[in-house]
C-alpha positions in Angstrom: 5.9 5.0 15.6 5.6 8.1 17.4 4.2 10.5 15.0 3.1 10.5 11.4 2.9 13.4 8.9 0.0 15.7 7.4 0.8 17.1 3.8 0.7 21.0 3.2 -1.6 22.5 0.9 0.4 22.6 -1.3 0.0 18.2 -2.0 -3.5 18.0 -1.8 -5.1 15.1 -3.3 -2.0 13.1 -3.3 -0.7 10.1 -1.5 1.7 9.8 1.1 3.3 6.2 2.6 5.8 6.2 4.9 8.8 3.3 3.8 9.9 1.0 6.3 12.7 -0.3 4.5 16.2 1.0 6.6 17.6 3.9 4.9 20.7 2.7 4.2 19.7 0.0 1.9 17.4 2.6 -0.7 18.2 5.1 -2.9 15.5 7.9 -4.3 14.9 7.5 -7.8 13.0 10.2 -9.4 11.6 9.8 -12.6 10.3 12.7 -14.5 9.4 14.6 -11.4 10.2 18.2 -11.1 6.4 18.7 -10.5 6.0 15.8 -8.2 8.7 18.3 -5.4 6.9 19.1 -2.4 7.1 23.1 -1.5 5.2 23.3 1.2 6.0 22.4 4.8 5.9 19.6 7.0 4.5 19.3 10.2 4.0 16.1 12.5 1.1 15.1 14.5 0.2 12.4 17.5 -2.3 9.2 16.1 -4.4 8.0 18.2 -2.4 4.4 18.6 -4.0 2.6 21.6 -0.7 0.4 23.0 -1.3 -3.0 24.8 1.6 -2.8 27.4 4.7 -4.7 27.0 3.7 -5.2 22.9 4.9 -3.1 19.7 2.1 -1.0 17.8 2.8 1.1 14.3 1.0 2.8 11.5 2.5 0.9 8.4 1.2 2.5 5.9 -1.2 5.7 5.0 -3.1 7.0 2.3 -4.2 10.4 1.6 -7.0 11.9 -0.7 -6.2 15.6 -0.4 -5.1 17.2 3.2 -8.4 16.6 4.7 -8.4 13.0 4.4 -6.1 10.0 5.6 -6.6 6.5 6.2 -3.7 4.9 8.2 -2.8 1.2 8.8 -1.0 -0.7 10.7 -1.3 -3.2 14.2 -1.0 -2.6 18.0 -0.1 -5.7 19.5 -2.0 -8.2 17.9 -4.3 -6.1 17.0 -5.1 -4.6 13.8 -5.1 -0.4 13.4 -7.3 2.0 11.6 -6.8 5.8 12.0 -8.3 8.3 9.9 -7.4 11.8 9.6 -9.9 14.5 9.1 -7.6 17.9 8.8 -7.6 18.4 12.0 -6.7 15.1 14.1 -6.6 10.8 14.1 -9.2 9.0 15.1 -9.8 5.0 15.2 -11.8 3.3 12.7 -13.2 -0.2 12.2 -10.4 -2.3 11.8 -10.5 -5.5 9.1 -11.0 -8.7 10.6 -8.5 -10.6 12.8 -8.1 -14.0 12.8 -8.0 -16.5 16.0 -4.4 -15.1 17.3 -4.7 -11.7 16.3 -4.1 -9.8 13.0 -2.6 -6.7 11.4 -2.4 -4.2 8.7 0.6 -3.8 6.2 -0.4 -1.9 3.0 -3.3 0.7 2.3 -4.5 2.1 -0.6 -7.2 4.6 -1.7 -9.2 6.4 -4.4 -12.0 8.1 -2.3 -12.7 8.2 1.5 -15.4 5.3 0.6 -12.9 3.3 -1.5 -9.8 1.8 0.0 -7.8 -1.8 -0.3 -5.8 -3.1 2.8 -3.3 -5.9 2.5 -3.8 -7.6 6.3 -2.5 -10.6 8.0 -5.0 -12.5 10.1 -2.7 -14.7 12.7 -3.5 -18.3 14.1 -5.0 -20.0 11.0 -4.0 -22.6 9.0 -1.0 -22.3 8.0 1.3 -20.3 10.5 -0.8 -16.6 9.2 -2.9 -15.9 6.5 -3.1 -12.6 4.0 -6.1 -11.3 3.2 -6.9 -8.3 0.4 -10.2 -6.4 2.2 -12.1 -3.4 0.6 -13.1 -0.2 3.0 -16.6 0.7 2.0 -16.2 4.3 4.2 -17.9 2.2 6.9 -16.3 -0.8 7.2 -14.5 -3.5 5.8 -15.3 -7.3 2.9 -13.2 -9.3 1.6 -12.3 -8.4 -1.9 -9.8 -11.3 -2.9 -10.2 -13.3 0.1 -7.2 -15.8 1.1 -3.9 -15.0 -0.2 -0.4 -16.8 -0.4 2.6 -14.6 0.7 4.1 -16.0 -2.9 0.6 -14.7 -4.8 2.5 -11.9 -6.2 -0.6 -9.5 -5.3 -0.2 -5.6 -5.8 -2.8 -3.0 -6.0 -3.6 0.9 -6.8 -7.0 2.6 -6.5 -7.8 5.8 -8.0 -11.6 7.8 -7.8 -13.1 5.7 -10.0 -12.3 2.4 -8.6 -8.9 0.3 -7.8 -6.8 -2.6 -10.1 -5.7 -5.5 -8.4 -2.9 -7.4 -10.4 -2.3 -11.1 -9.3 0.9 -12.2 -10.5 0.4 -16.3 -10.0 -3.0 -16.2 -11.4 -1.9 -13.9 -14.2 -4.9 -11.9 -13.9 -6.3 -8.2 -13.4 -9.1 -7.7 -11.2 -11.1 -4.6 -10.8 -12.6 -3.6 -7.4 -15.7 -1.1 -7.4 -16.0 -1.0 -3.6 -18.2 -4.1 -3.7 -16.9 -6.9 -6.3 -13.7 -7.2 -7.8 -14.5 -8.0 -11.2 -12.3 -10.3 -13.4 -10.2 -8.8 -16.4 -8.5 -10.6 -19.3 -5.8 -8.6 -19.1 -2.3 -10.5 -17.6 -0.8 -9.7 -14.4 1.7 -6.5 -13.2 5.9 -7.0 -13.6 6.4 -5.0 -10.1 5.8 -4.9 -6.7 4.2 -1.5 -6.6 1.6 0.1 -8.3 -0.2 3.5 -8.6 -3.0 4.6 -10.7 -4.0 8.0 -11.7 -7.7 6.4 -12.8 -8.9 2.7 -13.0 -7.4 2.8 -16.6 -4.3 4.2 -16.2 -2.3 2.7 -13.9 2.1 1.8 -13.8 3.7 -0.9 -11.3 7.1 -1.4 -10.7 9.5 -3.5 -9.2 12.2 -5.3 -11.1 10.7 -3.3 -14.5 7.7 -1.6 -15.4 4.5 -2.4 -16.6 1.9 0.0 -17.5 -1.8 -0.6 -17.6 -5.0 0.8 -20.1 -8.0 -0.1 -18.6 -7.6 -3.4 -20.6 -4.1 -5.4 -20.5 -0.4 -4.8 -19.1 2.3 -3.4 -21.4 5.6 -5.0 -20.6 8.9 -2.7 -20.4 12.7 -3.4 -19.9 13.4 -4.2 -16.3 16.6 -3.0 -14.9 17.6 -5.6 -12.2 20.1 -3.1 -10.8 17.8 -1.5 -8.5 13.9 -2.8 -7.2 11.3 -0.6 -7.1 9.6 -0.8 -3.7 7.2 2.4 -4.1 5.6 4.4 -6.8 3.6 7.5 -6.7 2.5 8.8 -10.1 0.3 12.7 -10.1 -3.0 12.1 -11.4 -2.8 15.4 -13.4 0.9 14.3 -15.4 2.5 12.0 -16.8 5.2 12.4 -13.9 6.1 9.4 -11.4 8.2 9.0 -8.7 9.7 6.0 -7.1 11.8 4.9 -4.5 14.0 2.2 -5.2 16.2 -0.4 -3.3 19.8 -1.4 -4.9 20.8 -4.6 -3.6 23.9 -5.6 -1.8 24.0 -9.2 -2.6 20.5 -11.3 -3.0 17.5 -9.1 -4.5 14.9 -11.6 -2.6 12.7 -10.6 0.3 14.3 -12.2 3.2 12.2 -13.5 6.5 10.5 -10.6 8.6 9.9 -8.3 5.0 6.7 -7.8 3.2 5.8 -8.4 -0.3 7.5 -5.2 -1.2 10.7 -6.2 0.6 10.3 -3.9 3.3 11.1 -4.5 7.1 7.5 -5.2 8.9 7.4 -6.6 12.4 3.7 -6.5 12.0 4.4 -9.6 9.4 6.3 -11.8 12.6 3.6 -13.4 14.7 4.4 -11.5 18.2 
């Protein structure tokens, strides 16, 4: 990835992610979002993305609180990424730990510049590579769920006042303060996405929808004509967007995707 982008004024205090599934294969699905249209401008800037020679490197994923603040994931090599965006330029930060053969960064999320999750792969233990779910603490990074199964289901949002962690095999809710994720009796999330306006207001998506309250998950239709592999909800509204995937033929995640289906060669052991 050559460049990533900075959001206008005009988005301040609102995520951006950049989707790495091919563009043929998605369709935009706007839901309620007439206030969610960006009227501003675009422009594109350089990371600072340190390239081991005859390797791939790319920023996976990024997460914005306002247009002064980013934090960027991805790998560089074998190496896990961290760039962070001040307003005015990228600059590396502490990366989450690797395992033996290397490791990398696939998903970000976060609710303040001290309060982030990162979905990362630590290559070269047992089995073939490992997921971890870490916590950024604005200095560096713990282990908030610790070792996770590609099959765990896991998807996560954060918001200012802390992030919800839904873990679909365990049917549990877990909410992470930036120290301890703290166990809630509350089910699991029906999607593969998730975004929360606060730590009690949250919506995933995937398949269907499923809406959190601070205490449980509320269950709605799911519409297996199209998978939701993002959502972005405005913390101010009740408006969401999402971008979907219709599928051609088998709605699974096929080898070399991530848990949200998307294409990730950061996922493939170089």
């Amino acid at each position: 990835m050559s460049a990533t982008i900075h959001l206008s004024a005009s988005r301040a205090g609102r995520r951006a992610r950049r989707l790495l599934a091919p563009l043929a294969a998605i369709a935009v699905v706007v839901l309620l979002a007439s206030g969610c249209v960006i009227n501003g401008s675009w422009s594109a800037t350089a990371p600072i993305q340190p390239v081991t020679p005859g390797t791939s490197a790319g920023l996976a994923d990024v997460s914005c609180e306002g247009e002064d603040w980013c934090l960027a994931g991805g790998w560089s090599g074998t190496t896990p990424v961290i760039q962070i965006w001040d307003g005015a330029a990228w600059t590396s930060a502490p990366a989450p730990p690797s395992g033996p053969g290397g490791g990398s960064v696939h998903d970000v999320e976060c609710g303040a510049p001290d309060l982030c999750l990162a979905a990362t792969v630590r290559y070269g233990l047992s089995p073939f590579e490992n997921e971890f779910l870490v916590g950024w603490n604005g200095v560096g990074w713990v282990d908030a769920l610790g070792w996770l199964s590609a099959d765990d289901g896991v998807t996560f949002g954060c918001a200012a006042d802390g992030c919800v962690i839904s873990h679909a095999s365990d049917e549990s809710t877990y909410r992470w303060d930036g120290e301890t994720a703290e166990l809630v009796d509350g089910g699991s999330a029906n999607g593969a996405a998730m975004s929360c306006r606060s730590a009690d207001d949250c919506v995933a998506a995937g398949w269907g929808t499923s809406t959190w309250d601070g205490t449980s998950w509320t269950q709605h239709p799911a519409d297996f004509s199209r998978q939701f592999k993002d959502i972005d909800c405005a913390a101010s509204t009740d408006r969401c967007v999402g971008v979907s995937a219709v599928p051609t033929s088998n709605p699974s995640a096929g080898p070399g995707t991530d848990r949200r289906g998307r294409s990730n060669p950061s996922r493939t052991r170089p």
